[in-house]
mmCIF file as gemmi writes it, N, C-alpha and C atoms, coordinates in Angstrom:
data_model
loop_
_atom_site.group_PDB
_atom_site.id
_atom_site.type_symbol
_atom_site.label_atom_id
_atom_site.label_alt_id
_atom_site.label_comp_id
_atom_site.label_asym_id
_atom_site.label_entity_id
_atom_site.label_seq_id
_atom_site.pdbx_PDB_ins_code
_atom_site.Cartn_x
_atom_site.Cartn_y
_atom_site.Cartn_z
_atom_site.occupancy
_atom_site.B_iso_or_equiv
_atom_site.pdbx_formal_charge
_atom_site.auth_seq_id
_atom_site.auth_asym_id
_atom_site.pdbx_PDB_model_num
ATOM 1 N N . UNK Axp A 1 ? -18.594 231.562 -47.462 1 0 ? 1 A 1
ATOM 2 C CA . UNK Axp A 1 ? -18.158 230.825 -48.621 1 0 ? 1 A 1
ATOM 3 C C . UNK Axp A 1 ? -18.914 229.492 -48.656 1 0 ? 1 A 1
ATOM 4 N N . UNK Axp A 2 ? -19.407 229.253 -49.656 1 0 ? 2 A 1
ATOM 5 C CA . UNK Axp A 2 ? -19.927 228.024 -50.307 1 0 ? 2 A 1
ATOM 6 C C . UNK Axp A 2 ? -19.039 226.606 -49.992 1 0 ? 2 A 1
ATOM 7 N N . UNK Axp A 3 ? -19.951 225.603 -49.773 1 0 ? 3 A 1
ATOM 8 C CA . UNK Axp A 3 ? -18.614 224.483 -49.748 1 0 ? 3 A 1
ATOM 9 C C . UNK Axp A 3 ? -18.42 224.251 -51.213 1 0 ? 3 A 1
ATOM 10 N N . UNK Axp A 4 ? -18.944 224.21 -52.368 1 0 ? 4 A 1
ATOM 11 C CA . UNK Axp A 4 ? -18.291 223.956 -53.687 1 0 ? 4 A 1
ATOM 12 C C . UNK Axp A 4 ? -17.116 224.846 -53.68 1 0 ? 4 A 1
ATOM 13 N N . UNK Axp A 5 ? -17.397 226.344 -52.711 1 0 ? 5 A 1
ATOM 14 C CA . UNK Axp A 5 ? -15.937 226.792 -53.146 1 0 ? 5 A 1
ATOM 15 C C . UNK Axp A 5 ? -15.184 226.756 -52.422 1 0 ? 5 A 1
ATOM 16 N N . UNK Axp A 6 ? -15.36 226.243 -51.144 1 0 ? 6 A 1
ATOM 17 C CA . UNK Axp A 6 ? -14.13 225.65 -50.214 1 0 ? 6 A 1
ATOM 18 C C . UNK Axp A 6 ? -13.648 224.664 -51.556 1 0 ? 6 A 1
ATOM 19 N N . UNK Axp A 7 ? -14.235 223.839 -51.676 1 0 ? 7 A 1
ATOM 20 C CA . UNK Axp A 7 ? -13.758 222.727 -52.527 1 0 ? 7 A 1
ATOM 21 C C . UNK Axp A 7 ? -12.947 223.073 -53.591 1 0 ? 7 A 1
ATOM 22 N N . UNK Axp A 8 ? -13.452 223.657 -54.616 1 0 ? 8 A 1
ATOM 23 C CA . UNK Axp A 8 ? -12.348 224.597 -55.545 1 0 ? 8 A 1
ATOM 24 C C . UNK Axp A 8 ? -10.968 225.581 -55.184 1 0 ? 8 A 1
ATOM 25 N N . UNK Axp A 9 ? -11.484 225.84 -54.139 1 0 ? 9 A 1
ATOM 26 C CA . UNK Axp A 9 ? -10.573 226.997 -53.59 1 0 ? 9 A 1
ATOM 27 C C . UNK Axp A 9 ? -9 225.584 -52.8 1 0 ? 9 A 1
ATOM 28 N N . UNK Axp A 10 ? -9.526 224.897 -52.365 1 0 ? 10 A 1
ATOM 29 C CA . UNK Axp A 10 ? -8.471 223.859 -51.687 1 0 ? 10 A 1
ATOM 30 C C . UNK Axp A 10 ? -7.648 223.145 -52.507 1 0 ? 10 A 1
ATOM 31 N N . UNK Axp A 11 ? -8.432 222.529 -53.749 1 0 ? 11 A 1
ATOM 32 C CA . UNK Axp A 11 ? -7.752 221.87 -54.956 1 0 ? 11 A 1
ATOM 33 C C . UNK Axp A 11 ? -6.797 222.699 -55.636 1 0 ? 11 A 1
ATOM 34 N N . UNK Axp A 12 ? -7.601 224.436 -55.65 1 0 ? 12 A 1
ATOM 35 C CA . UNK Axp A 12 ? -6.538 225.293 -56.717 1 0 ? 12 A 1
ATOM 36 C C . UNK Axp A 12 ? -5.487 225.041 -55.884 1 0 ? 12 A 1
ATOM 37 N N . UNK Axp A 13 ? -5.676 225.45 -54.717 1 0 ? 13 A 1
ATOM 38 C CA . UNK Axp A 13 ? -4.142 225.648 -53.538 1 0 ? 13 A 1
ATOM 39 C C . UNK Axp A 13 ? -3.471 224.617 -53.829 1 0 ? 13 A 1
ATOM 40 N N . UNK Axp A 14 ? -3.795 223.035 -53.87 1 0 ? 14 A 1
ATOM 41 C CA . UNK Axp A 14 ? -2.999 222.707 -53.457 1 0 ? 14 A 1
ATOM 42 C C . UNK Axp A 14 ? -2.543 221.933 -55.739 1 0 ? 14 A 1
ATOM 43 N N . UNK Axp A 15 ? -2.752 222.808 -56.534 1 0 ? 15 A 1
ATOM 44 C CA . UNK Axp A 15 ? -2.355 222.68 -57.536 1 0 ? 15 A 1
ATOM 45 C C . UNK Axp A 15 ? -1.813 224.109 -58.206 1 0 ? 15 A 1
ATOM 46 N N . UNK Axp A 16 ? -1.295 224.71 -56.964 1 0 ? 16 A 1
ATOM 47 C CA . UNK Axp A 16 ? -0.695 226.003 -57.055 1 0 ? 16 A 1
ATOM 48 C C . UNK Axp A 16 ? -1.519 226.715 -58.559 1 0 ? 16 A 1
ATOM 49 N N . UNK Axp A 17 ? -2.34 226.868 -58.387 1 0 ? 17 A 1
ATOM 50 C CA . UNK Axp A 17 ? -3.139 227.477 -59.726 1 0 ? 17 A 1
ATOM 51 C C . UNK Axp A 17 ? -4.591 228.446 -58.803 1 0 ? 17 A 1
ATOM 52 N N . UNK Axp A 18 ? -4.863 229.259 -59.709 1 0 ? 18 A 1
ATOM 53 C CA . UNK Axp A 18 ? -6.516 229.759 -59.44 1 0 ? 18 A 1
ATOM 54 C C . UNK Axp A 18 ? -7.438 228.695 -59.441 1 0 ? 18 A 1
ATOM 55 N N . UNK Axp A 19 ? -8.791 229.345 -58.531 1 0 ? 19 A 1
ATOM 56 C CA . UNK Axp A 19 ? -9.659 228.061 -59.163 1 0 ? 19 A 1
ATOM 57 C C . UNK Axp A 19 ? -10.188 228.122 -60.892 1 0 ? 19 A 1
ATOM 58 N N . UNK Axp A 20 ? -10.765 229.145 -61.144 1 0 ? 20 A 1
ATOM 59 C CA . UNK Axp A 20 ? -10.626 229.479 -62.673 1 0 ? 20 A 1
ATOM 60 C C . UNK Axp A 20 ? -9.437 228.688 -63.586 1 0 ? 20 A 1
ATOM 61 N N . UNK Axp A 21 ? -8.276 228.317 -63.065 1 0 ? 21 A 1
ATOM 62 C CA . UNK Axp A 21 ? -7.356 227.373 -63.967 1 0 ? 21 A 1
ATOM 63 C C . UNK Axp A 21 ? -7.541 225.914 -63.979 1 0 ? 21 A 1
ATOM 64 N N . UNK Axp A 22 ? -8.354 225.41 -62.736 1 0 ? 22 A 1
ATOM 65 C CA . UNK Axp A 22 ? -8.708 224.46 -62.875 1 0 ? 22 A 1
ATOM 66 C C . UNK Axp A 22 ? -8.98 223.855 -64.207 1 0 ? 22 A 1
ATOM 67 N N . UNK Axp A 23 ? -8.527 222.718 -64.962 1 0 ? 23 A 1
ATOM 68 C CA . UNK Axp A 23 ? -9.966 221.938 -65.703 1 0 ? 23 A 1
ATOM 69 C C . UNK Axp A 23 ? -10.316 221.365 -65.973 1 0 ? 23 A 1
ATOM 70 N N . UNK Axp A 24 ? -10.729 220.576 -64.716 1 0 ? 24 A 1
ATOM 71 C CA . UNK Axp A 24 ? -11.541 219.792 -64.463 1 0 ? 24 A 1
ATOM 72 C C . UNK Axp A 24 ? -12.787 220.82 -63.845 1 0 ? 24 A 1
ATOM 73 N N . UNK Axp A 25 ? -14.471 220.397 -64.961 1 0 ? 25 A 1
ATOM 74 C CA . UNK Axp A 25 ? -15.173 221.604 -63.627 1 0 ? 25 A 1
ATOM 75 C C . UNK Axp A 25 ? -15.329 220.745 -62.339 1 0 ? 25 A 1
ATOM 76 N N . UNK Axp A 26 ? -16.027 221.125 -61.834 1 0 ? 26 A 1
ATOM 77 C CA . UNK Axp A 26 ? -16.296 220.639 -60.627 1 0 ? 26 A 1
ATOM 78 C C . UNK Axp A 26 ? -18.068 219.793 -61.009 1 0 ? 26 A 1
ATOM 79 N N . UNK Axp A 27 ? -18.593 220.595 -61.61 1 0 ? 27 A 1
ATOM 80 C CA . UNK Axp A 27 ? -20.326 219.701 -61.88 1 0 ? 27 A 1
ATOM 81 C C . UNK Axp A 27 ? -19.656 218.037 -62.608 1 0 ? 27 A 1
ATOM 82 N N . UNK Axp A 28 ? -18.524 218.106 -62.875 1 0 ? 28 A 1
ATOM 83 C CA . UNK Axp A 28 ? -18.136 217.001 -63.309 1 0 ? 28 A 1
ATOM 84 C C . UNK Axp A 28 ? -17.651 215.55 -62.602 1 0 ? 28 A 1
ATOM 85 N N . UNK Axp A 29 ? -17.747 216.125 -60.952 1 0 ? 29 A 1
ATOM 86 C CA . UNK Axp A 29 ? -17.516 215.305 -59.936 1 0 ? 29 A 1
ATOM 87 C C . UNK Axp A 29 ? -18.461 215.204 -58.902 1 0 ? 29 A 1
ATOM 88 N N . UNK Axp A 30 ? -19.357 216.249 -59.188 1 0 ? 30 A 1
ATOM 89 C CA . UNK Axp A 30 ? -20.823 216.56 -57.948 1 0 ? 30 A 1
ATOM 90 C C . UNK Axp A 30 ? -21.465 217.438 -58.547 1 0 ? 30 A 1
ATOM 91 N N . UNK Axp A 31 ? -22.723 217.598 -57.8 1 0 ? 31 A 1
ATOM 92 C CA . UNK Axp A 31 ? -23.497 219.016 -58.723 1 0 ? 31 A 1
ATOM 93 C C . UNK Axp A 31 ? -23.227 219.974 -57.366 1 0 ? 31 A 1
ATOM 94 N N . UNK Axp A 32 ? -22.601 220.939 -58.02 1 0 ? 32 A 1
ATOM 95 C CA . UNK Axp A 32 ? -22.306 221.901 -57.04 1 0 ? 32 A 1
ATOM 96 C C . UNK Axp A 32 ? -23.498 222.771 -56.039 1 0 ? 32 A 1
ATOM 97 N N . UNK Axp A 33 ? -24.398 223.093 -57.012 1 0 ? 33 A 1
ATOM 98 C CA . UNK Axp A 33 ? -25.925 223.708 -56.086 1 0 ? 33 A 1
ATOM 99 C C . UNK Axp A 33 ? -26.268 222.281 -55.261 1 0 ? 33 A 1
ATOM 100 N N . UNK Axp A 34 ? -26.181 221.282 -55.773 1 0 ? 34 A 1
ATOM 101 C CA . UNK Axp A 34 ? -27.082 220.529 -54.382 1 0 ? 34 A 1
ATOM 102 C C . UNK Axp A 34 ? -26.149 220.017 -53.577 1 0 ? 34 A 1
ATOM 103 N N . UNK Axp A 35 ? -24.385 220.532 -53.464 1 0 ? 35 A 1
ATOM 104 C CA . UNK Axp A 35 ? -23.325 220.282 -52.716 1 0 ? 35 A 1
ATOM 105 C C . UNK Axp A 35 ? -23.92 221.289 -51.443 1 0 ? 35 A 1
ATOM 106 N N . UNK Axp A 36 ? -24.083 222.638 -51.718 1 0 ? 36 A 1
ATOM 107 C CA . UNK Axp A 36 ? -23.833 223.921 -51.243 1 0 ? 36 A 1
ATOM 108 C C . UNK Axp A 36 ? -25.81 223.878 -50.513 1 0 ? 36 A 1
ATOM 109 N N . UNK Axp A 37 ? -26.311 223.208 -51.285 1 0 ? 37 A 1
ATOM 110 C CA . UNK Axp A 37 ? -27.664 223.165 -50.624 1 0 ? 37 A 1
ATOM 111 C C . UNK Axp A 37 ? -28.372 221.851 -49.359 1 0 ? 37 A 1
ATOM 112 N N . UNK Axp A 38 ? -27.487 220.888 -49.798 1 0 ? 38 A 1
ATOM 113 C CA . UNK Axp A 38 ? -27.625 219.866 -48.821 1 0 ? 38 A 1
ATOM 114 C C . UNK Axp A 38 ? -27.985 219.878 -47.792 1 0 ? 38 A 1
ATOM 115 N N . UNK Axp A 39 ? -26.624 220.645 -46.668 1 0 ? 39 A 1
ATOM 116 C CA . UNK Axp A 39 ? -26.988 220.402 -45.538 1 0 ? 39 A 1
ATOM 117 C C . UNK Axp A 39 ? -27.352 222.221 -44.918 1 0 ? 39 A 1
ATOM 118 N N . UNK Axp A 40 ? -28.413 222.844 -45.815 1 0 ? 40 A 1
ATOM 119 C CA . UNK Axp A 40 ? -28.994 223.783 -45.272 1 0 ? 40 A 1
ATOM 120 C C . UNK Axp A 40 ? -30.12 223.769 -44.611 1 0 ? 40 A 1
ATOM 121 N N . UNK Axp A 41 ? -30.371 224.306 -43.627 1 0 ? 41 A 1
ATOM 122 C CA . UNK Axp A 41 ? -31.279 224.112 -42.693 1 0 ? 41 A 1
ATOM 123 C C . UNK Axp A 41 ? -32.444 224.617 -43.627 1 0 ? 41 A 1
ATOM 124 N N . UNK Axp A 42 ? -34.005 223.657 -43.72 1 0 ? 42 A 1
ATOM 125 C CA . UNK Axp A 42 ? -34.842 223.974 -44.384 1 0 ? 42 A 1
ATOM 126 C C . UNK Axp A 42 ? -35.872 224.806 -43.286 1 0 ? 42 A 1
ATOM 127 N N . UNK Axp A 43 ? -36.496 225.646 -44.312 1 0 ? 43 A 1
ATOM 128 C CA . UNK Axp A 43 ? -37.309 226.892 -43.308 1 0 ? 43 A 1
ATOM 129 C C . UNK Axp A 43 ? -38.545 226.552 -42.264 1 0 ? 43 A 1
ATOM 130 N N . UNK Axp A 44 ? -38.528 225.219 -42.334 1 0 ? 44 A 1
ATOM 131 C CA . UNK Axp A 44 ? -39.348 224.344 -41.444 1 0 ? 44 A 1
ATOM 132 C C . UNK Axp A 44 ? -38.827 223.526 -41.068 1 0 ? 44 A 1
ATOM 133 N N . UNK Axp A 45 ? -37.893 222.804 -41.293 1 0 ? 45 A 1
ATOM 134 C CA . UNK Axp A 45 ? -37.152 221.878 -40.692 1 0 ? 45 A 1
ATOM 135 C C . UNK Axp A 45 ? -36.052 221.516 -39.831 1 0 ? 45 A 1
ATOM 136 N N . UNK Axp A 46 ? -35.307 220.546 -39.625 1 0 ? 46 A 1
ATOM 137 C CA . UNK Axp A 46 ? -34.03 220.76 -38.127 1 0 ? 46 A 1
ATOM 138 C C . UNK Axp A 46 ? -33.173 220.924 -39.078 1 0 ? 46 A 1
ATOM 139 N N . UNK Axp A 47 ? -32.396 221.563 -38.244 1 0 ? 47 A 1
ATOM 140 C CA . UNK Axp A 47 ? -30.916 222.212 -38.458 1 0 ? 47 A 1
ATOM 141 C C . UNK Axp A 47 ? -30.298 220.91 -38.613 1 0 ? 47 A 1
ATOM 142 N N . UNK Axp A 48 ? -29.68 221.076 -40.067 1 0 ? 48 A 1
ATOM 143 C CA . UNK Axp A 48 ? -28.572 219.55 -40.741 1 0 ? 48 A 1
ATOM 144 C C . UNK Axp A 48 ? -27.168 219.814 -40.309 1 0 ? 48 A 1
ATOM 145 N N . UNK Axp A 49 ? -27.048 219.356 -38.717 1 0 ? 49 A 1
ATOM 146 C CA . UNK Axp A 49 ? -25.857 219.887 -38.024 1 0 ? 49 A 1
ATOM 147 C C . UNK Axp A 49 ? -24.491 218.297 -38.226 1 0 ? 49 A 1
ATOM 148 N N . UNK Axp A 50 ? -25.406 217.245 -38.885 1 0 ? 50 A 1
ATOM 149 C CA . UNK Axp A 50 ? -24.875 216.347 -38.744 1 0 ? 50 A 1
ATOM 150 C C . UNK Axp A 50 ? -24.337 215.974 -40.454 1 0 ? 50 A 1
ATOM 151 N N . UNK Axp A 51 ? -23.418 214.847 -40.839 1 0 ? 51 A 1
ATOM 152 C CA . UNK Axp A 51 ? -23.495 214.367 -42.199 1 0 ? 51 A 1
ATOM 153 C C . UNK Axp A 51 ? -21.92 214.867 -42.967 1 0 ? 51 A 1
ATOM 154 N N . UNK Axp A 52 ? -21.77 213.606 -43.855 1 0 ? 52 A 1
ATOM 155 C CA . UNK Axp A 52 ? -20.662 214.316 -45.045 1 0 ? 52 A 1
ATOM 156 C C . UNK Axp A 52 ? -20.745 213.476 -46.478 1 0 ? 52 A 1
ATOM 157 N N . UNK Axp A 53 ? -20.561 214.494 -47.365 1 0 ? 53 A 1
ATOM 158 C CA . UNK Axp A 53 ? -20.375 213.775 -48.52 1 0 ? 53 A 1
ATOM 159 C C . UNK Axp A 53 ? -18.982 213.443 -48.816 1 0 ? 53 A 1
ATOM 160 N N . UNK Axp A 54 ? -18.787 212.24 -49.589 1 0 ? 54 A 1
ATOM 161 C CA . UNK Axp A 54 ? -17.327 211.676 -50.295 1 0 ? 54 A 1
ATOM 162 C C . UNK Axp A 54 ? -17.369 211.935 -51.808 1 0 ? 54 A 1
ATOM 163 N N . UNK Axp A 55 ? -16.36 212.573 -52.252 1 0 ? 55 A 1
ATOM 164 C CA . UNK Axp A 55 ? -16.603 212.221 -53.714 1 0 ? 55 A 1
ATOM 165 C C . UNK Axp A 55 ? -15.221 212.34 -53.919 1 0 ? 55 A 1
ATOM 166 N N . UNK Axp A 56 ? -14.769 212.108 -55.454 1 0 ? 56 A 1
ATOM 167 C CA . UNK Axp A 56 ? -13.447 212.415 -56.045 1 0 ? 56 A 1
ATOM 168 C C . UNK Axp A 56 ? -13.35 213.703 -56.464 1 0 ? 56 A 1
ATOM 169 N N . UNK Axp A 57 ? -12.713 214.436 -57.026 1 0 ? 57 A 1
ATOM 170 C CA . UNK Axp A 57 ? -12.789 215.815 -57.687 1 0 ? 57 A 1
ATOM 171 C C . UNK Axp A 57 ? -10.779 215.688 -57.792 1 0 ? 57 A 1
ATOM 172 N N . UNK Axp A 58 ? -10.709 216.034 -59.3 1 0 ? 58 A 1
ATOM 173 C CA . UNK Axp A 58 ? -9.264 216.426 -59.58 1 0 ? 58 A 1
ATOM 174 C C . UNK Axp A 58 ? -7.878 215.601 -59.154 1 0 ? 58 A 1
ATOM 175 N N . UNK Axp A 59 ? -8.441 214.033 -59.236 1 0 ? 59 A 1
ATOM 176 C CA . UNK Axp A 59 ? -7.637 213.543 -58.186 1 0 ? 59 A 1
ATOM 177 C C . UNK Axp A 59 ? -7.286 213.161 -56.874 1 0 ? 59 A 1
ATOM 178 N N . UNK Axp A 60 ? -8.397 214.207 -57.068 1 0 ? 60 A 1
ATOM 179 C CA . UNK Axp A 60 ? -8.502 214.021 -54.747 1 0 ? 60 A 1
ATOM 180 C C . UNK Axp A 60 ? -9.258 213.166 -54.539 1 0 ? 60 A 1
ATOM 181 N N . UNK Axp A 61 ? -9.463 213.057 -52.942 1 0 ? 61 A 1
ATOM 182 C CA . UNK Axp A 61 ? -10.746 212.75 -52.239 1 0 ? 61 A 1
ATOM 183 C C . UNK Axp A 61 ? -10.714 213.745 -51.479 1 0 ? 61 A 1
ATOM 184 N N . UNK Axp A 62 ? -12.184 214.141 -51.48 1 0 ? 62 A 1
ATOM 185 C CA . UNK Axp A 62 ? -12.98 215.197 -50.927 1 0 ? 62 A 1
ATOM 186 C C . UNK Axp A 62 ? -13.961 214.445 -50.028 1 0 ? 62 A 1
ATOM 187 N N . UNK Axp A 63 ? -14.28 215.381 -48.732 1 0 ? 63 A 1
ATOM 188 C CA . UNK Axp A 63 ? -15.127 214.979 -48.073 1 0 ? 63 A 1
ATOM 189 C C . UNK Axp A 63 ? -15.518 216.609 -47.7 1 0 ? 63 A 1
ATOM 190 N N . UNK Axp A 64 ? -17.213 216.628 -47.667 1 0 ? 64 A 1
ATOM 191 C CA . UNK Axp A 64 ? -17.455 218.226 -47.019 1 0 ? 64 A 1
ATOM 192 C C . UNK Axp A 64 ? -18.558 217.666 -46.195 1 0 ? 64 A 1
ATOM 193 N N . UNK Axp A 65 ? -17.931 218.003 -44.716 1 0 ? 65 A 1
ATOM 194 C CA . UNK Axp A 65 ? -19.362 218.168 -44.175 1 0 ? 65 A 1
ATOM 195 C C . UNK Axp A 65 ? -19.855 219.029 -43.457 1 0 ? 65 A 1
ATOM 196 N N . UNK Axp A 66 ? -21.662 218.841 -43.1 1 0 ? 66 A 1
ATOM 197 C CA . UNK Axp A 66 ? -22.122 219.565 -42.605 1 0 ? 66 A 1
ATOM 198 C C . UNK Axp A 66 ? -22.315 220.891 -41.812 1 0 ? 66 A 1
ATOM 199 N N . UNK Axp A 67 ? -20.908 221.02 -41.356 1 0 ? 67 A 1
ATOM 200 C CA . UNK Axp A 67 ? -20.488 221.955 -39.867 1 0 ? 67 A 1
ATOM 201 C C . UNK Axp A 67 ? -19.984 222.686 -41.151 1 0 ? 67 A 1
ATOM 202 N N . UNK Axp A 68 ? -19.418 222.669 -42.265 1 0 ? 68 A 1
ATOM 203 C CA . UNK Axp A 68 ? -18.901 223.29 -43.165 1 0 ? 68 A 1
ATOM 204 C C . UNK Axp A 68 ? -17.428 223.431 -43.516 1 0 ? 68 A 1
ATOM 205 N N . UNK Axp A 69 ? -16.933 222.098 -42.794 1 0 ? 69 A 1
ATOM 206 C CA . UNK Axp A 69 ? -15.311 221.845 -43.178 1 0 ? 69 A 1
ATOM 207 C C . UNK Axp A 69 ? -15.31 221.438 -44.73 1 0 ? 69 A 1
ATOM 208 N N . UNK Axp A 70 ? -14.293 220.982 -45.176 1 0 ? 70 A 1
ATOM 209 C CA . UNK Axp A 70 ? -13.55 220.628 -46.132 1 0 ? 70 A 1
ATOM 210 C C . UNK Axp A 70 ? -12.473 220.011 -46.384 1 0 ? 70 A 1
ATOM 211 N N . UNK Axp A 71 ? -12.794 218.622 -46.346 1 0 ? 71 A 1
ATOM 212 C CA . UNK Axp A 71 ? -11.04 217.995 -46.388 1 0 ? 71 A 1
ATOM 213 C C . UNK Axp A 71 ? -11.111 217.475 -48.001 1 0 ? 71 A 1
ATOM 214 N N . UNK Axp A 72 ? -9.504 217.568 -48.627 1 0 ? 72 A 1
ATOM 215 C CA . UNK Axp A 72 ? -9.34 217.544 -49.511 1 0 ? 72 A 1
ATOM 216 C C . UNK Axp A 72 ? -7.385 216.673 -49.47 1 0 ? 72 A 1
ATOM 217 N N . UNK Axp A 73 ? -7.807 215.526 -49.764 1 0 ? 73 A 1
ATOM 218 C CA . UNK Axp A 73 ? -6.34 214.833 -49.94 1 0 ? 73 A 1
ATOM 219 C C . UNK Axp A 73 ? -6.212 213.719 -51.118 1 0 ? 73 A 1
ATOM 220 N N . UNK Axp A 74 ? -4.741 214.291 -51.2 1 0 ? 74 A 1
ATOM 221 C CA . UNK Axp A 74 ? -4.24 212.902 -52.567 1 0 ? 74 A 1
ATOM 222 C C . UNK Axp A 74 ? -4.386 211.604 -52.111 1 0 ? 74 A 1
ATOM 223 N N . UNK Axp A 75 ? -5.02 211.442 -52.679 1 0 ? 75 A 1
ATOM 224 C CA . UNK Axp A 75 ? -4.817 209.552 -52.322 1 0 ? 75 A 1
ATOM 225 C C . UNK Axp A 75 ? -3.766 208.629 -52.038 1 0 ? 75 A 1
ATOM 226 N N . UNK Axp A 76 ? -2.809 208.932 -53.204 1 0 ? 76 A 1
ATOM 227 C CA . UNK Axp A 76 ? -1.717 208.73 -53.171 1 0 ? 76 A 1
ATOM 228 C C . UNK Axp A 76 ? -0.738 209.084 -51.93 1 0 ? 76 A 1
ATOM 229 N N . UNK Axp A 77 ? -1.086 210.054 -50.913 1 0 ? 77 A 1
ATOM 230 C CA . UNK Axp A 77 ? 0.035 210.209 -49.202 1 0 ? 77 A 1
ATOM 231 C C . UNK Axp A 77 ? -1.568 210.116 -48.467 1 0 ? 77 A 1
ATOM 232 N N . UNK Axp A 78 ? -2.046 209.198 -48.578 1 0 ? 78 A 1
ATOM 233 C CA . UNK Axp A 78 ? -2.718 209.033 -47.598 1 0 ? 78 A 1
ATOM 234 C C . UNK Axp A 78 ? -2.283 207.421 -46.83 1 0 ? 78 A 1
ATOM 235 N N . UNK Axp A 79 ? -2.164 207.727 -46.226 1 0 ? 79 A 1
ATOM 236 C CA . UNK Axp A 79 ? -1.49 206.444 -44.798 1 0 ? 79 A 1
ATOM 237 C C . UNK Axp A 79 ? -0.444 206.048 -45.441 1 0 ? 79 A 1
């Protein structure tokens, strides 16, 4: 799985909806191909084992990084 669709897939969950019900898109908070292309290892180059992006999406904050997690929290219950 893609991290754009970790990312979609975490927001639907936690807005008890599909990601398809979403609507907000998602290119509307990041561009999803260069989310999912970032930290791919290039065919000559080192393995992008390190790194994360921040962005907003739907209310949240999102962070995806490199290793291929996905955190996704309301702002609002954070600390």
């Amino acid at each position: 799985m893609t991290l754009s669709q970790k990312v979609l897939e975490r927001v639907a969950e936690l807005e008890d909806a599909a990601p398809h019900e979403l609507e907000e898109p998602l290119f509307e908070a990041v561009d999803p191909d260069a989310l999912d292309q970032v930290f791919r290892t290039q065919p000559n180059g080192p393995r992008r084992a390190e790194g994360r992006i921040r962005f907003s999406y739907y209310g949240y904050e999102v962070v995806a990084y490199a290793d291929g997690r996905v955190s996704v929290q309301d702002p609002t219950r954070m600390n």
